[in-house]
C-alpha positions in Angstrom: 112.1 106.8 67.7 110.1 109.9 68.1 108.4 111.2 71.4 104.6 110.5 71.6 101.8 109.9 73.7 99.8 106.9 72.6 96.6 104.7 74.0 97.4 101.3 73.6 95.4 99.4 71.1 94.6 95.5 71.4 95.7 95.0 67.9 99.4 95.3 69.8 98.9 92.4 71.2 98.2 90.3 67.9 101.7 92.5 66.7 103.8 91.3 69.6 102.2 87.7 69.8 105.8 86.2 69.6 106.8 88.4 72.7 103.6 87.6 74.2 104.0 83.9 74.4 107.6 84.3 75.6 106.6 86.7 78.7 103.2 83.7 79.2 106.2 80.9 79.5 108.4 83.0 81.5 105.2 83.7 84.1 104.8 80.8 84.4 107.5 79.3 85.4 108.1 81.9 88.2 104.5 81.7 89.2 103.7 84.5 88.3 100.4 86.4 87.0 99.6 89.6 85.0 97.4 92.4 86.1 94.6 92.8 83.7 96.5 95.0 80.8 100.1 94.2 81.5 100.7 92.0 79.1 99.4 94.9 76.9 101.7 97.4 78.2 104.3 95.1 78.5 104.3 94.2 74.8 103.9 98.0 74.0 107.0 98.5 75.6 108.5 96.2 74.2 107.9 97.3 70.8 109.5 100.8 71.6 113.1 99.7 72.6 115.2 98.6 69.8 117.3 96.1 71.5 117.8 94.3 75.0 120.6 92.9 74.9 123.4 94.3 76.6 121.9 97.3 77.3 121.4 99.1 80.9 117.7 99.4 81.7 115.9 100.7 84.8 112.5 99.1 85.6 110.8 102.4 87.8 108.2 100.6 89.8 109.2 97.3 89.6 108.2 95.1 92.7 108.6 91.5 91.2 106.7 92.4 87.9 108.2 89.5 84.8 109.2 92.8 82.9 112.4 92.9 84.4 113.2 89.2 84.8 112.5 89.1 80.9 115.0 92.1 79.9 117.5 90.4 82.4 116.8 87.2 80.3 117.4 88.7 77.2 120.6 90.3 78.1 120.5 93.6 79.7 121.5 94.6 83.1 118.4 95.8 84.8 118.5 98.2 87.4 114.6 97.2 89.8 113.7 99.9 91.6 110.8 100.4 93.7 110.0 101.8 96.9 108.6 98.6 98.3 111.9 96.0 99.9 112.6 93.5 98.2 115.2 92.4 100.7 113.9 88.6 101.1 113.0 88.1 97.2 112.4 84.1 96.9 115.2 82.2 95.7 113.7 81.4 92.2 114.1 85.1 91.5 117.5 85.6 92.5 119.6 82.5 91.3 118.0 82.4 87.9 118.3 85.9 87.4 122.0 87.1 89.3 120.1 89.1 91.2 122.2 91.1 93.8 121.7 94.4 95.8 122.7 97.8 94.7 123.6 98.0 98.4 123.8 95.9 101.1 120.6 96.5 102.6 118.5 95.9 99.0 119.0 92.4 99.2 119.6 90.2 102.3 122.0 86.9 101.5 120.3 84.1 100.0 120.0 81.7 103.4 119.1 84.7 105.4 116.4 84.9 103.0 114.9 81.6 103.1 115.4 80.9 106.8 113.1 84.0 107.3 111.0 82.7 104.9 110.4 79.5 106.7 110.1 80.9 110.0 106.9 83.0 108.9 105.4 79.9 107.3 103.3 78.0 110.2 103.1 74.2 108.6 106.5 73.2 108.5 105.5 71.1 105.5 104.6 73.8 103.6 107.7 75.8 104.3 109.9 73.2 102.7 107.1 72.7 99.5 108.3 76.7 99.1 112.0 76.2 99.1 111.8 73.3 96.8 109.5 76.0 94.6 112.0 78.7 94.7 114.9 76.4 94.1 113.6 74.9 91.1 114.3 77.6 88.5 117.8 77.3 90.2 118.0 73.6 89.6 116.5 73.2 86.0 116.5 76.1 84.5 120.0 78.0 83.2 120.5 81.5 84.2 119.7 84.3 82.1 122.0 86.0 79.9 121.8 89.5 81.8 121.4 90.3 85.9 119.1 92.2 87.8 120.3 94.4 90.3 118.0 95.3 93.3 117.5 98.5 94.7 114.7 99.8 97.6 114.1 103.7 96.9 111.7 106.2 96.1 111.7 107.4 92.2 112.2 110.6 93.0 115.4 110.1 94.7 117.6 107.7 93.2 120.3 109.0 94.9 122.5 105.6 94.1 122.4 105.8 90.1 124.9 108.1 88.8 124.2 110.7 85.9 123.6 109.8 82.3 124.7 105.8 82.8 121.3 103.9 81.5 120.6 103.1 78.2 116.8 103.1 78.8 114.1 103.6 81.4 110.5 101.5 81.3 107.7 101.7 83.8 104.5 99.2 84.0 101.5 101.0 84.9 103.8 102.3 88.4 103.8 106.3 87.8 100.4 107.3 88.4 100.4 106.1 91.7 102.4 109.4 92.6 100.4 112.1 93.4 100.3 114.2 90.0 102.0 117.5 91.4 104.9 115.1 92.3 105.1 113.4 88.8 107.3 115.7 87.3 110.3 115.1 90.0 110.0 111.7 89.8 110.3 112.2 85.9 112.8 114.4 86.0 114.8 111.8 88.2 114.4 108.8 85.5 115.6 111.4 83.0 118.6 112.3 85.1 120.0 109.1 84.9 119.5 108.1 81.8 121.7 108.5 79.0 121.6 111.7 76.7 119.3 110.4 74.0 117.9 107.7 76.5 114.4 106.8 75.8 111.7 107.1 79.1 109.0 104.8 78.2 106.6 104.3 80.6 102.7 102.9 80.7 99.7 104.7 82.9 96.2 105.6 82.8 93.9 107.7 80.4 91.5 110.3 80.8 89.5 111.2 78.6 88.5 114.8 79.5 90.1 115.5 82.9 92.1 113.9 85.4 91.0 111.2 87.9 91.8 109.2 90.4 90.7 105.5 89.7 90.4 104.3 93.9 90.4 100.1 93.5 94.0 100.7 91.5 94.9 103.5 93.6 96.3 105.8 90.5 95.9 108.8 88.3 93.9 108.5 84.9 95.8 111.6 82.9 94.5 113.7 79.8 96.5 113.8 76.9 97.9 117.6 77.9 98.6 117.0 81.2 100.9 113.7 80.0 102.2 116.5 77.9 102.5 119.3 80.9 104.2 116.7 83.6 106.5 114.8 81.3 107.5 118.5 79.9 106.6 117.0 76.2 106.1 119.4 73.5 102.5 121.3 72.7 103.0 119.4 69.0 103.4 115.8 70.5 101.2 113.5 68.7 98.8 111.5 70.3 95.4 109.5 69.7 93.6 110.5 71.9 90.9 111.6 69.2 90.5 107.6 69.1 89.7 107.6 72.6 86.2 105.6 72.6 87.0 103.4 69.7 89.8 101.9 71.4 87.8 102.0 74.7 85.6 99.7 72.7 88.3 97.5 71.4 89.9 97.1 74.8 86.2 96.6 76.3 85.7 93.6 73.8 89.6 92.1 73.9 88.6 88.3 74.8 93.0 87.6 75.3 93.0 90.0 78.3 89.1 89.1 79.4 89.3 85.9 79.3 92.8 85.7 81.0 92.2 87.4 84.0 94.1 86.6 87.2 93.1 84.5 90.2 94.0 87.3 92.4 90.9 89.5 90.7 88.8 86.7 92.1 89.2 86.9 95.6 88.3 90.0 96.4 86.1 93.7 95.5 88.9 95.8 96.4 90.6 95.8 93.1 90.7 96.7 89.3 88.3 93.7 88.6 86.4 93.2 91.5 85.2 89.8 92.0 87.3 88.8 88.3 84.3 90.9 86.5 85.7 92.1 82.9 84.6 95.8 83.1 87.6 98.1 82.3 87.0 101.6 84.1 89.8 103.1 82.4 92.6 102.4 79.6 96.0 102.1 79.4 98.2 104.9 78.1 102.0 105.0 76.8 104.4 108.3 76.9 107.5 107.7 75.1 110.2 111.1 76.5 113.6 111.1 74.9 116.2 112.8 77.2 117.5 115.7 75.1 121.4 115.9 75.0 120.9 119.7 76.8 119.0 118.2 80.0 119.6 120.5 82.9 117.8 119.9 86.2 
């Protein structure tokens, strides 16, 4: 594996069409749904690690994305961090899954959970239609091979994961949300805990000229040398960004994403595709960074 900076090209998703269908089935049955070029960076991400199972993997940014409910089914122990609580997550996360705190705050026990749950649903009917919901991936469904273990913290402070103890680090689309001067401490924090010779691979947004901030997705679009500048990559790290417009193009006229959209793009303007319109304002962008066996902080 070699360090790069790369814009995602549809053809991945023609590539990784096996993954694809498994991550469509595993949505699914958690009722789940992708943002508009997840499934892209997903699959790119995919394609970069060169096993699952048994590894130890931190998802940066995770909320209740199906990235790290798929690692966890294939076999690693995923450490899901985000600064958002997760503290109630719905039953059909956390049985299927082993999902369990990283402390005891992360993760509130599982009938604590769903008796909060009910009392913030008015219609009693409709609070007992969502238990039997969550409980049904516990009922039918085996439990994945790995676990998924919770924790509620900022990126940049991690101060729960020891040094050096993951195998890998992946991130969907969740780092350019930080403001771009704080980038490289949250960086430098996914590095610190990863293994020497780790891999960081993490998707965001490209720029083709200068930065900008995209406001309906509330995140950073990054040239190619600023990837390079706050993920301290090398002046010689390849790229594409040469290919910028003819894989703006592609991803423009990419009918799986288009005509896939999620219902949640329908219901409102405030969003990456307000109103479900198909009209990317940006592209997706992946930095691979592999944590040098000399990392000092």
């Amino acid at each position: 594996m070699e360090e790069k900076i790369e814009i995602l090209s549809p053809t991945i998703l023609v590539d990784e069409k096996h993954n694809i269908d498994d991550l469509k089935l595993l949505a699914n049955s958690l009722g789940l749904e992708f943002g508009w070029h997840y499934l892209l960076d997903i699959s790119w991400i995919l394609s970069q690690l060169n096993s699952i199972d048994s590894m130890r993997i931190l998802d940066a940014g995770a909320g209740t994305g199906v990235l790290q409910w798929y690692l966890a089914e294939n076999g690693a122990e995923v450490m899901s961090v985000d600064r958002a609580s997760r503290e109630y997550l719905p039953a059909r996360f956390r049985f299927r899954f082993r999902a369990q705190g990283l402390r005891e705050s992360d993760l509130a026990p599982a009938l604590t959970s769903l008796r909060t749950r009910t009392q913030q649903t008015t219609s009693a009917i409709a609070a007992l239609k969502t238990m039997l919901s969550e409980t049904r991936g516990m009922l039918t469904i085996s439990r994945s091979a790995g676990r998924v273990v919770i924790y509620n913290q900022d990126l940049s402070s991690m101060r729960d994961i020891a040094d050096d103890t993951l195998d890998a680090v992946v991130a969907v689309s969740a780092l350019e949300h930080n403001e771009p001067d704080d980038l490289p401490s949250v960086v430098e924090d996914l590095l610190r805990v990863l293994k020497p010779g780790g891999l960081l691979v993490t998707t965001l947004c490209a720029a083709k000229e200068q930065d900008w901030y995209h406001e309906p997705s509330r995140g950073w679009c990054y040239t190619a040398d600023s990837l390079r500048k706050r993920f301290d990559l090398s002046e010689n790290t390849p790229d594409n960004y040469d290919r910028y417009d003819e894989l703006f193009e592609a991803l423009r006229n990419c009918t799986e994403l288009s005509d896939n959209l999620a219902t949640f793009y329908s219901i409102s303007g405030d969003n990456g595709m307000p109103w479900g319109e198909w009209d990317p304002k940006y592209q997706p962008v992946g930095v691979c960074k592999i944590k040098p066996h000399t990392f000092t902080q």
